[in-house]
C-alpha positions in Angstrom: 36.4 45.4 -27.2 37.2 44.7 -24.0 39.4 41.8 -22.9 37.3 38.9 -22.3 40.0 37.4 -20.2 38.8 39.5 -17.6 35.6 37.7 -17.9 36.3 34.3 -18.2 38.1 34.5 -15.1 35.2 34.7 -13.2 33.6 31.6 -14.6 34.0 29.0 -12.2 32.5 31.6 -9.5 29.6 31.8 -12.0 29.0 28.4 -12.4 28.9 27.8 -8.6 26.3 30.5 -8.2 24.2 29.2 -11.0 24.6 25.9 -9.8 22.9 27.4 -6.5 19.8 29.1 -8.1 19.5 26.5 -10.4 19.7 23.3 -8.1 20.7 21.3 -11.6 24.0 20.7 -13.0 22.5 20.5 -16.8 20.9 23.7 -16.2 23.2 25.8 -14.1 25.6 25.2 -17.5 23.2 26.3 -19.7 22.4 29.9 -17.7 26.4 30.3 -18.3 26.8 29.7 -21.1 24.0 31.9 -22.1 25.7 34.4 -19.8 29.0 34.4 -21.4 27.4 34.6 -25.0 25.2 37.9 -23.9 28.5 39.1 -22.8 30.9 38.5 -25.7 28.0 40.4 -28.0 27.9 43.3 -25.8 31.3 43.6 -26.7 31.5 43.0 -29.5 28.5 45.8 -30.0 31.3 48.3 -28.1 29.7 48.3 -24.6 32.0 49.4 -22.0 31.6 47.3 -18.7 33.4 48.8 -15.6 33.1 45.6 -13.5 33.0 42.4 -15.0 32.1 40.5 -11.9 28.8 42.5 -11.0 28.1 42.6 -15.0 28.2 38.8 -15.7 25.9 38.0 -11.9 23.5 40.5 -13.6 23.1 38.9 -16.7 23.4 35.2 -15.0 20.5 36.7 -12.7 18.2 38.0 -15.4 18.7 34.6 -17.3 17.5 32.8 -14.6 14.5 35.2 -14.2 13.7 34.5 -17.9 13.8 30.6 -17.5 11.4 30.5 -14.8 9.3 33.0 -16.0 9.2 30.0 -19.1 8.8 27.7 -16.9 5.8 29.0 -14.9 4.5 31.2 -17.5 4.1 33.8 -15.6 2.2 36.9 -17.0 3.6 40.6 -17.1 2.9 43.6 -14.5 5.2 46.3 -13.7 4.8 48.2 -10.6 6.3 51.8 -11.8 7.2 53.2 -8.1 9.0 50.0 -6.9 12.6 51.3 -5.4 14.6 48.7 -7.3 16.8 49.4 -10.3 15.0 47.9 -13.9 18.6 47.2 -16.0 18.6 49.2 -19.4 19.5 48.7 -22.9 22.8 50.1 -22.6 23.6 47.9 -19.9 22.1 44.7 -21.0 22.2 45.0 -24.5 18.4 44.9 -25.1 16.8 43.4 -22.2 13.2 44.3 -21.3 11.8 45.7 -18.7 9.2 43.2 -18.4 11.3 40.8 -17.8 12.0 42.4 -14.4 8.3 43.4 -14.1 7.0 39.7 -14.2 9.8 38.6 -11.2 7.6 41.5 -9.5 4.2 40.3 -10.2 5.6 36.3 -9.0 7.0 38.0 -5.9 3.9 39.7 -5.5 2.6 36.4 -4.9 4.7 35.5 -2.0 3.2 38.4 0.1 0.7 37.3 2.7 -2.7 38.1 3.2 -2.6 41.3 5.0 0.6 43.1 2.7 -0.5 41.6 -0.6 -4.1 43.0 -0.1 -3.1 46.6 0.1 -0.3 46.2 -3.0 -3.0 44.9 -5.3 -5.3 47.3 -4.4 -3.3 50.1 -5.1 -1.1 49.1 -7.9 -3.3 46.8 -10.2 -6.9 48.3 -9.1 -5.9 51.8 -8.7 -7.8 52.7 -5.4 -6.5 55.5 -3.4 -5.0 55.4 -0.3 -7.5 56.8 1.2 -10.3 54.6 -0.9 -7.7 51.3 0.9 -8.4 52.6 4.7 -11.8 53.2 4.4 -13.0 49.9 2.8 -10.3 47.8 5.2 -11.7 50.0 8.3 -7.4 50.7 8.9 -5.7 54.0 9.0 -4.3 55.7 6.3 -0.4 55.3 8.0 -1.2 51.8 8.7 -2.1 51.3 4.4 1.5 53.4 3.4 2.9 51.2 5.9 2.0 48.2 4.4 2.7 49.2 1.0 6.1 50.0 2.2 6.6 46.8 3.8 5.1 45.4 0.8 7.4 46.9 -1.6 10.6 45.7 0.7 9.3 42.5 1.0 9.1 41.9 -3.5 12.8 43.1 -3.7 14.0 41.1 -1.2 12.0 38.2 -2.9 13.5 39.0 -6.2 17.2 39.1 -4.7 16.6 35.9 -3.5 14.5 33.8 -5.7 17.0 30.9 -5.5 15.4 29.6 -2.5 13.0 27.7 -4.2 13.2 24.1 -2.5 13.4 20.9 -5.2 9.9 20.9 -4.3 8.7 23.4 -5.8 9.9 22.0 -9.5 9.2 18.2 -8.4 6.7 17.8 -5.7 6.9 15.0 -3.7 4.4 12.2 -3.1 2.9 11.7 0.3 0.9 8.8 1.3 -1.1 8.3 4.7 -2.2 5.6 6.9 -4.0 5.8 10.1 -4.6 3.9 13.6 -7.6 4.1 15.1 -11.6 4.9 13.8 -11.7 7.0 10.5 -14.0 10.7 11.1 -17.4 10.8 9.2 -16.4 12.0 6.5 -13.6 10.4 5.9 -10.6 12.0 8.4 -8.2 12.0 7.9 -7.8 10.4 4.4 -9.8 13.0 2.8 -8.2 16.2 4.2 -5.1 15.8 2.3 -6.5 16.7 -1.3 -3.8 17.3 -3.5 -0.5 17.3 -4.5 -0.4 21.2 -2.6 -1.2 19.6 0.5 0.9 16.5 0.4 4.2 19.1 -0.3 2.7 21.3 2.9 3.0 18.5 5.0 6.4 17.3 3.6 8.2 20.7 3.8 6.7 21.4 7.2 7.8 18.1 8.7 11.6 18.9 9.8 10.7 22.1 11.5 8.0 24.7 11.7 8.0 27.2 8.9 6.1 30.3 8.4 3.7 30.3 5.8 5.7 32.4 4.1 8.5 30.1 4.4 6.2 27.1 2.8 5.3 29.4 0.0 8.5 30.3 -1.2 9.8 26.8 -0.5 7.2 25.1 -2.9 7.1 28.2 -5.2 3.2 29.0 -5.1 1.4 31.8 -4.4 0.2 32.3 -0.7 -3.1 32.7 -1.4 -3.2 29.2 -2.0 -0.6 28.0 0.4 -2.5 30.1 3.4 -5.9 28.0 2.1 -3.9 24.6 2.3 -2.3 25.3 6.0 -5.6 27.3 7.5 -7.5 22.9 6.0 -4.7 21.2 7.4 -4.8 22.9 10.9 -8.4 23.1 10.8 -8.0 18.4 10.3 -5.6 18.3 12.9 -3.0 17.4 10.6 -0.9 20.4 11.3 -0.6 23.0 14.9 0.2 26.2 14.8 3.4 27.2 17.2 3.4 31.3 17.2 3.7 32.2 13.4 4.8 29.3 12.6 3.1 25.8 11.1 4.3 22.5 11.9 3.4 18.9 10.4 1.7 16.8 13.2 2.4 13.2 12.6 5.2 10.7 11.7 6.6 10.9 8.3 8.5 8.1 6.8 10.6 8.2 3.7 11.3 5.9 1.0 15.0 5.6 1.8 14.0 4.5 5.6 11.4 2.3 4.5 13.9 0.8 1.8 16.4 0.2 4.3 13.8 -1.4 7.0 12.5 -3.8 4.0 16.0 -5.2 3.4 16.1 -6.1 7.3 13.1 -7.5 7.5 14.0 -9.9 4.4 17.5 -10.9 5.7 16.2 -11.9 9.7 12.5 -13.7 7.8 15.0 -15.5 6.3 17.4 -16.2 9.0 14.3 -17.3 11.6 12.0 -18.9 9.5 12.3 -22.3 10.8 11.5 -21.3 14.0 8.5 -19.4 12.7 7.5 -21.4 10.2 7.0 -23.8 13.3 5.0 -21.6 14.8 2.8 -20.3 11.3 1.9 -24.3 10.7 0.5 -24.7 14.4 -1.6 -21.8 13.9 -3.2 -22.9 10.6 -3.8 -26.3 12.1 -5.7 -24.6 14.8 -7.8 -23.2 12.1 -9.3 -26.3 11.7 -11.1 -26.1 14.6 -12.9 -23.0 13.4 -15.9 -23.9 11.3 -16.4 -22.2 7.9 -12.3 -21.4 7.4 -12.1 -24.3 5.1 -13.2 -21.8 2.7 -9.7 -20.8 2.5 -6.4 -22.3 0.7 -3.6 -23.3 2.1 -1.9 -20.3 0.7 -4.8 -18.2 2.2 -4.3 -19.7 5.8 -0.3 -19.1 5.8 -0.8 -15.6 5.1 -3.8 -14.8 7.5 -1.5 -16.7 9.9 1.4 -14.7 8.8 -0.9 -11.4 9.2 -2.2 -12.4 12.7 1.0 -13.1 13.8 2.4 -9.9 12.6 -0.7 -7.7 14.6 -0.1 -9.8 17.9 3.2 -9.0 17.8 3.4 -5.5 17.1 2.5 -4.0 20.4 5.1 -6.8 22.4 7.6 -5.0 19.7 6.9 -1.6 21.0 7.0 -2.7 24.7 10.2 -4.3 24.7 11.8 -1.6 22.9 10.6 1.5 24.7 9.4 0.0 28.1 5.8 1.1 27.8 2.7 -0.2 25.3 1.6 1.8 22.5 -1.9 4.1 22.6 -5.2 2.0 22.4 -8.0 3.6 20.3 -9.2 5.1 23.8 -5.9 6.8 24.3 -5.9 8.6 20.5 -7.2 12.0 20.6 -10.7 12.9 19.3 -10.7 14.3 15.6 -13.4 16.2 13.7 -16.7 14.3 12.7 -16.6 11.7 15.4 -13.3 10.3 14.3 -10.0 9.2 16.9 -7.4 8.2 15.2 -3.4 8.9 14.9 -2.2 9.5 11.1 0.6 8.1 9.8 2.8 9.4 6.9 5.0 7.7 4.0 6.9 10.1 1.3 8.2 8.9 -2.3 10.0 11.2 -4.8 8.4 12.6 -7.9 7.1 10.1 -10.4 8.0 7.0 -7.9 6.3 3.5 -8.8 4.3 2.2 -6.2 4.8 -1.6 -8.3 8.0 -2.4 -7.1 9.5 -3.9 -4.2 7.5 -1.9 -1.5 4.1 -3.1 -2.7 5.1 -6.5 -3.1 5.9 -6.8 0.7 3.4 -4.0 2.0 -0.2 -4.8 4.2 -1.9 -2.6 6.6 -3.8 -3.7 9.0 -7.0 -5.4 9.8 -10.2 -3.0 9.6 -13.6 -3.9 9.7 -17.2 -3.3 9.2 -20.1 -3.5 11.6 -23.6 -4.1 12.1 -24.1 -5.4 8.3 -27.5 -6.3 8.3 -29.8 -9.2 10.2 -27.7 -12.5 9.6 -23.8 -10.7 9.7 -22.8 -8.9 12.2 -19.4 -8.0 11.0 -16.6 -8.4 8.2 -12.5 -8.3 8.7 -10.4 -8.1 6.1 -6.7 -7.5 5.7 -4.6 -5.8 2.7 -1.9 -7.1 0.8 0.0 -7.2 -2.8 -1.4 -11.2 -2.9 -4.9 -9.9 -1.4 -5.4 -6.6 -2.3 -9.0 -6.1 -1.2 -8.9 -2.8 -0.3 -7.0 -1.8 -3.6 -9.0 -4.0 -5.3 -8.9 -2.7 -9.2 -12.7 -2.9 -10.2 -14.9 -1.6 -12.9 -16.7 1.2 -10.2 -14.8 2.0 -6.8 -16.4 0.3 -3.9 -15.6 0.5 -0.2 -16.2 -2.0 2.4 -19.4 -2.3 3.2 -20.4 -2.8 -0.7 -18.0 -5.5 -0.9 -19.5 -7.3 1.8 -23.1 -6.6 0.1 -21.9 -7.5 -2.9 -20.8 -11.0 -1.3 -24.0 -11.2 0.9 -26.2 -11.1 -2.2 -24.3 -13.7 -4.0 -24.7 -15.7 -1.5 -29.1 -14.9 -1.3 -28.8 -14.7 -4.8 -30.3 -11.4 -4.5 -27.8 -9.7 -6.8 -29.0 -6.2 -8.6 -28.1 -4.8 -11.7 -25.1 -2.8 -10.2 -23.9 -5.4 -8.6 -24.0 -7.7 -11.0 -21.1 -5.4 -13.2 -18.8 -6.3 -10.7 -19.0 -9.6 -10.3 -16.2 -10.7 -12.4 -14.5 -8.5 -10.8 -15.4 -9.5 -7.9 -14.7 -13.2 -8.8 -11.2 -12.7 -10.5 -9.8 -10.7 -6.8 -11.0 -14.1 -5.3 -13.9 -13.2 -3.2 -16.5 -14.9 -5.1 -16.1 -18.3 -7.0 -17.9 -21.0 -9.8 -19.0 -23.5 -7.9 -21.4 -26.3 -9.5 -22.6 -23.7 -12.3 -23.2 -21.0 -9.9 -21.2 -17.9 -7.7 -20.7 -18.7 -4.5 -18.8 -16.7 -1.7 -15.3 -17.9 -1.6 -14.6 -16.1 2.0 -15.4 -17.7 5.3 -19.0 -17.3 7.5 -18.3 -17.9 10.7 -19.9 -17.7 14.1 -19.1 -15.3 17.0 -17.7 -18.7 19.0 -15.7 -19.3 15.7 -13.9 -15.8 16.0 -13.2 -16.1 19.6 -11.6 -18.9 18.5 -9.6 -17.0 16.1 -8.4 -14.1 18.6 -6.8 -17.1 21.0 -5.1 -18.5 17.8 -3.5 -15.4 17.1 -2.9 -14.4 21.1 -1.1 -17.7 20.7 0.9 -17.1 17.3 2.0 -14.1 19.2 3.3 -15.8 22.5 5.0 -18.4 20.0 7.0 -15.8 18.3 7.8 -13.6 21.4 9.3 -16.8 22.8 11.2 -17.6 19.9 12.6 -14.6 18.2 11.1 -10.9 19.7 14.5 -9.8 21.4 16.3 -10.6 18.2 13.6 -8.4 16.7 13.7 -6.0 18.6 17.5 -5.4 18.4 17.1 -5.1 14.1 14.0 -2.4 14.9 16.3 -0.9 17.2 19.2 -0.5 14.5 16.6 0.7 11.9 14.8 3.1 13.9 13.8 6.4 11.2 14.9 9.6 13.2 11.8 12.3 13.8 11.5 15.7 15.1 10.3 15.7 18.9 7.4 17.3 19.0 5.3 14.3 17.0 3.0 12.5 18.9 3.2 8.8 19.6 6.1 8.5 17.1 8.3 6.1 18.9 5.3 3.3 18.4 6.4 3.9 14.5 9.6 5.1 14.0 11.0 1.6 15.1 8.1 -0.5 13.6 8.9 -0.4 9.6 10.7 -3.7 9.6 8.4 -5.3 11.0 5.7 -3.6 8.4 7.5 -5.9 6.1 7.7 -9.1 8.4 4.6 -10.9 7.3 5.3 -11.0 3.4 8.8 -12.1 4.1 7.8 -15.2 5.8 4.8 -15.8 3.2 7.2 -15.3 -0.1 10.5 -17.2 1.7 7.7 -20.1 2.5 6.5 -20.2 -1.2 10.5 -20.0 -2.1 11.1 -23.4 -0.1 7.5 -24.9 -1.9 5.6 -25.1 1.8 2.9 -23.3 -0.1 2.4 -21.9 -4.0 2.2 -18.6 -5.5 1.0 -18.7 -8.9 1.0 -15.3 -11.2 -2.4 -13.2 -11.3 -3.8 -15.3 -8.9 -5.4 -13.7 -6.0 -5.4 -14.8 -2.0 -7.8 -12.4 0.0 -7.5 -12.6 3.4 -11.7 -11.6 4.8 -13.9 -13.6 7.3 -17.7 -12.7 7.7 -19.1 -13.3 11.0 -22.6 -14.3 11.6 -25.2 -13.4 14.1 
């Protein structure tokens, strides 16, 4: 037997190039260990190895080919022309072909359109050249071309298979948010579909790829990838620049927003007597506005809080980058009717959306219009202490059926359907028992009444732009998320995410010092109708 000195010496340049393919410490040891225990048998069974480098990469190789062909189950084809070398017995001490055959039909995969087309035509349907040209309407060169190309293209693939991003193995989650008026159908929240689309977006954010690129980054088939990217350029949530595919809107990650929630904590805390100040003259304010006494104290400090926190935001933007950001009218137009800008968040595989980040999350205020005779609209905000719009309910229901649901309550005109969710409806706080019956437990209130409401937060706004929006703007300013160039409007966001967490850390830092209470399961909704 040959010394196997001469092969352990070559172990810590095995591990690093396991280590590579691999991507996992756990993993990379196991595909050398493997290695060195298919070597030592070959030995041992007299085989006679001229290089000991080249022989131990080949087996590390082949090992890795037969964990991922585990891990995707992939099934076996062998393409018997291919100009690569299959290993044999007497080299590999019993390895089968197949196993090389199914890296070629994964590879095959990774071909686009116009290559893989021709290679599955003539090596898994058996058509003739000629039989190719004539139903593609191409020459015959232009088919041994492609087959050619084709070929070059799996044998690169398979010499390079470790460029699988972490992706591929744990996808990514991508949540996304919008400004401006939704499409029709839904735009853009119902373009992204799937965890295949959330991971296009993602890997395409940094820099344009090809779709190549995003197929072997994310490990799946082109076929599928090239369906994903054609949607996602088709909604406007990705451009094309030459071959390449590029995502089109801010991206934020969990570490940014992270960081920007640990800011916004530390200076809530630091200015809320000065706000505080400001939050109580507001909600006395509210006093003037008929109907709001439907609302707790708890509820008015954070609609207060949430007001302030939408004033503000475009004074943030101003005195950070000199110019305001994009009114609706400035947003571009969008399929099915819509104008809006999207807006991206990204969280690692398996990441809990119950922690921290919910807790101080909103968006912003939407709305619904035109409800029917006696309302002429609805606002309502989000939050972890009012989540309307996340509202857990026994059937999903959007806005307009929530205010329904409320109207008829009120005209006791509830249906059958409608009835289901009433305790539902009742235990998220927008219905309540009053004198043995359901009553709304949101605020009517005139047109004059919301007039009244828009100066109350113009003024929140002034108060806190006088007391604190410099200091502000100096913590956005040392939390602003980097972003690639080419996205559109990104500066309005890539310095806003402390201020995302702003309102929450005033409302939780007030219940800390006992100005208002908090109690456990207990819902606050912030929503006002408005009547005709």
């Amino acid at each position: 037997m040959d010394d196997f000195n001469d092969f352990t010496q070559h172990m810590d340049m095995l591990y690093k190039t396991a280590l590579t393919q691999a991507r996992d410490e756990k993993l990379a040891e196991e595909l050398v260990q493997e290695t060195y225990l298919h070597t030592l048998q070959a030995l041992r069974k007299g085989a006679k190895i001229q290089n000991p480098r080249a022989y131990l990469l080949s087996v590390l190789r082949n090992r890795f080919f037969m964990y991922l062909r585990g891990k995707y189950k992939l099934s076996t084809t062998y393409f018997g022309d291919l100009p690569f070398e299959v290993p044999s017995e007497a080299d590999f001490g019993g390895l089968e072909r197949s196993q090389e055959a199914e890296a070629v039909r994964r590879e095959l995969a990774f071909l686009s359109h116009t290559y893989r087309e021709v290679m599955v035509r003539y090596y898994m349907k058996n058509q003739k050249v000629e039989q190719i040209a004539a139903e593609l309407s191409i020459p015959k060169g232009t088919v041994l071309s492609r087959l050619d190309t084709g070929r070059k293209k799996i044998k690169e693939g398979i010499q390079n298979m470790d460029n699988y991003s972490e992706n591929s193995y744990s996808p990514q989650i991508l949540t996304l948010g919008m400004n401006g008026r939704m499409g029709q159908k839904g735009e853009p929240f119902s373009c992204v579909k799937n965890s295949l689309d959330q991971n296009v977006l993602i890997v395409a954010y940094e820099n344009p790829l090809t779709v190549a690129e995003i197929s072997r980054a994310l490990g799946t088939p082109m076929a599928f990838v090239e369906e994903s990217v054609n949607n996602l350029v088709d909604a406007q949530l990705m451009k094309r620049e030459g071959q390449k595919v590029a995502t089109d809107f801010f991206i934020s990650s969990l570490e940014d927003k992270l960081n920007a929630l640990e800011a916004a904590k530390l200076f809530a805390k630091e200015t809320f007597d000065r706000v505080n100040q400001i939050i109580l003259q507001g909600i006395k304010q509210y006093d003037k506005i008929e109907g709001f006494s439907a609302f707790n104290p708890t509820q008015k400090y954070l609609c207060a809080a949430l007001s302030l926190r939408l004033s503000v935001s475009w004074r943030l933007v101003k005195a950070i980058t000199g110019k305001y950001p994009p009114d609706n009218n400035d947003l571009p137009d969008r399929p099915n009717y819509g104008k809006w800008e999207a807006i991206g968040s990204r969280y690692p595989h398996g990441h809990s959306f119950n922690g921290e980040l919910g807790k101080y999350s909103v968006s912003g205020r939407s709305g619904v219009q035109n409800i029917n005779d006696y309302l002429e609209s609805a606002c309502e905000w989000n939050s972890a202490l009012g989540p309307i719009q996340w509202a857990q309910m026994k059937y999903s229901v959007d806005s307009p059926e929530r205010v329904q649901i409320i109207e008829a309550v009120r005209t006791n005109t509830v249906n059958a359907f409608q009835a289901e969710l009433l305790p539902d409806m009742e235990r998220h706080g927008l219905i309540k028992e009053e004198n043995d019956a359901k009553v709304p437990a949101v605020p009517y209130i005139t047109k004059e009444g919301e007039r009244t409401f828009f100066d109350i937060e113009r003024e929140l706004g002034d108060g806190f732009s006088n007391a604190c929006l410099d200091e502000l703007a100096a913590v956005c300013k040392a939390n602003k998320v980097n972003y690639p160039k080419r996205i559109p409007f990104a500066d309005n966001h890539a310095y806003n995410l402390p201020l995302n967490f702003i309102t929450m850390a005033y409302v939780y830092e007030a219940a800390r010092r006992d100005i208002i209470t908090i109690k456990d399961g207990k819902y606050y909704p912030v929503m006002y109708l408005v009547k005709r």
